[in-house]
Legacy VTK file of the C-alpha trace (Angstrom):
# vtk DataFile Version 3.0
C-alpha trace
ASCII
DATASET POLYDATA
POINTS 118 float
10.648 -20.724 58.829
13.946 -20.849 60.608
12.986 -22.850 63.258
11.800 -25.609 60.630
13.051 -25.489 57.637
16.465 -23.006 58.840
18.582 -25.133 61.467
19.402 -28.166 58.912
21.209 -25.166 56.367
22.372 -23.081 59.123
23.593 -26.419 61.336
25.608 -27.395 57.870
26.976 -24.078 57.445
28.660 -23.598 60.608
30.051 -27.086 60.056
31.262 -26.291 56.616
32.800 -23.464 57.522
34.281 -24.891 61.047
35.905 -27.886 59.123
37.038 -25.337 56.330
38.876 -22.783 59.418
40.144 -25.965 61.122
40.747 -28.634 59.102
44.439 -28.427 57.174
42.911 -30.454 54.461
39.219 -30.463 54.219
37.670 -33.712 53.073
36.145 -33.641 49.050
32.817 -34.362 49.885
32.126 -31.813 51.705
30.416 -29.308 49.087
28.198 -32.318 48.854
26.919 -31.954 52.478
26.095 -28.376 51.895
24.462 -29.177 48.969
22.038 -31.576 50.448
21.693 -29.578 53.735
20.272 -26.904 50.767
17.800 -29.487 49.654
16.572 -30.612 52.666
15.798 -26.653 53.752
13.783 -26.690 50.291
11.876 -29.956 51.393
11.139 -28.709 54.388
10.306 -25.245 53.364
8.038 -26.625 50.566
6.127 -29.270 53.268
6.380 -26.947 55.591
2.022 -26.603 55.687
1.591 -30.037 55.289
0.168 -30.273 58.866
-2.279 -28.057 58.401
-0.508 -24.815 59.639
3.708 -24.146 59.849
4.854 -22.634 63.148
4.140 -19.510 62.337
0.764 -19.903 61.792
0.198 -22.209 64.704
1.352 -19.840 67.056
-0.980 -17.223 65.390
-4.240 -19.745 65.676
-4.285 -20.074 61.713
-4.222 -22.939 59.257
-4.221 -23.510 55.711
-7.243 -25.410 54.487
-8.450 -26.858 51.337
-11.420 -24.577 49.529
-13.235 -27.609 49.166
-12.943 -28.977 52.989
-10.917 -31.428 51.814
-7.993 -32.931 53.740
-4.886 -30.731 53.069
-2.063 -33.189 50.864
1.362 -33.221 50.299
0.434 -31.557 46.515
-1.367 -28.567 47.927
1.833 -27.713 50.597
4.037 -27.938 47.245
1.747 -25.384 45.258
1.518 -23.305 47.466
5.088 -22.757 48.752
6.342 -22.737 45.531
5.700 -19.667 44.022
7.976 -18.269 47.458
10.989 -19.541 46.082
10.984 -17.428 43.002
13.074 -14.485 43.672
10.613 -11.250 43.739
7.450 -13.123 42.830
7.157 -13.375 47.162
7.068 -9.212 46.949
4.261 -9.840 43.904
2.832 -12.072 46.404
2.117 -9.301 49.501
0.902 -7.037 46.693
-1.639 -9.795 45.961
-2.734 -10.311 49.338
-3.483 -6.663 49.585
-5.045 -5.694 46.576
-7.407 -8.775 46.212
-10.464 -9.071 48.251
-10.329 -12.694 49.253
-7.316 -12.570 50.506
-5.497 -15.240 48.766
-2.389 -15.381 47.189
-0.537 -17.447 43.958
0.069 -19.645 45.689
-3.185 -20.691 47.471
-4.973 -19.861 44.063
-2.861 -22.399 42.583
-3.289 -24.889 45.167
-7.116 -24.380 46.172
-6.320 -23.617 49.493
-6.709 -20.390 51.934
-5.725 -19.306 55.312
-8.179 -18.664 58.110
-8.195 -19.056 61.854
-8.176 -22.395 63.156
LINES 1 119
118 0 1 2 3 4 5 6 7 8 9 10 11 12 13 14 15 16 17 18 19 20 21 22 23 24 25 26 27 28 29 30 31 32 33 34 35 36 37 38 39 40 41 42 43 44 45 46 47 48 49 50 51 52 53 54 55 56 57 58 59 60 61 62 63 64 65 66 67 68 69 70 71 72 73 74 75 76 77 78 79 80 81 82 83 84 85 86 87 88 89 90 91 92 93 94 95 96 97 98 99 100 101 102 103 104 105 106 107 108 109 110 111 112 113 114 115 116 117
């Protein structure tokens, strides 16, 4: 996740904060180019399956697929990241994993989809 989704919010903070030790007046927009540093990590982080597997999972040999074989969309990547950004539904989520017997978590409930090796 830091590799993908990480280096545009921690690239932005180390600017933000270089031009805020440095700079004897720092310019007014830049708040602004945190914030949207911020959303682009959330893009990323949300479409971050959208191939078929993120980094992570890649390097592991899995991929997220559709229950149905179909093709994986933009829509399913969006489910299923989502519930992650809810602060302590992602520890809910684990417990999930372990307690159910397929495996599958909100998130992939949510968006049809599960992980398996690819």
């Amino acid at each position: 996740m830091i590799c993908l989704a990480g280096g545009p919010l921690l690239l932005a903070t180390v600017v933000v904060f270089l031009i805020g030790v440095f700079a004897p007046d720092p310019p007014a927009g830049l708040p602004r180019v945190f914030r949207a540093a911020q959303a682009l990590f959330v893009l990323l982080f949300l479409l971050r399956d959208v191939r078929g597997a993120s980094p992570g999972k890649a390097l592991l040999g899995l991929a997220v697929v559709r229950t149905d074989r179909g093709p994986l969309r933009v829509r399913d990547s969006i489910l299923r990241n989502l519930p992650l950004l809810v602060p302590g539904l992602n520890l809910l989520e684990a417990l999930a994993v372990l307690r159910r017997a397929d495996s599958r978590r909100l998130g992939d409930r949510l968006a049809g989809t599960a992980v398996g090796e690819s």
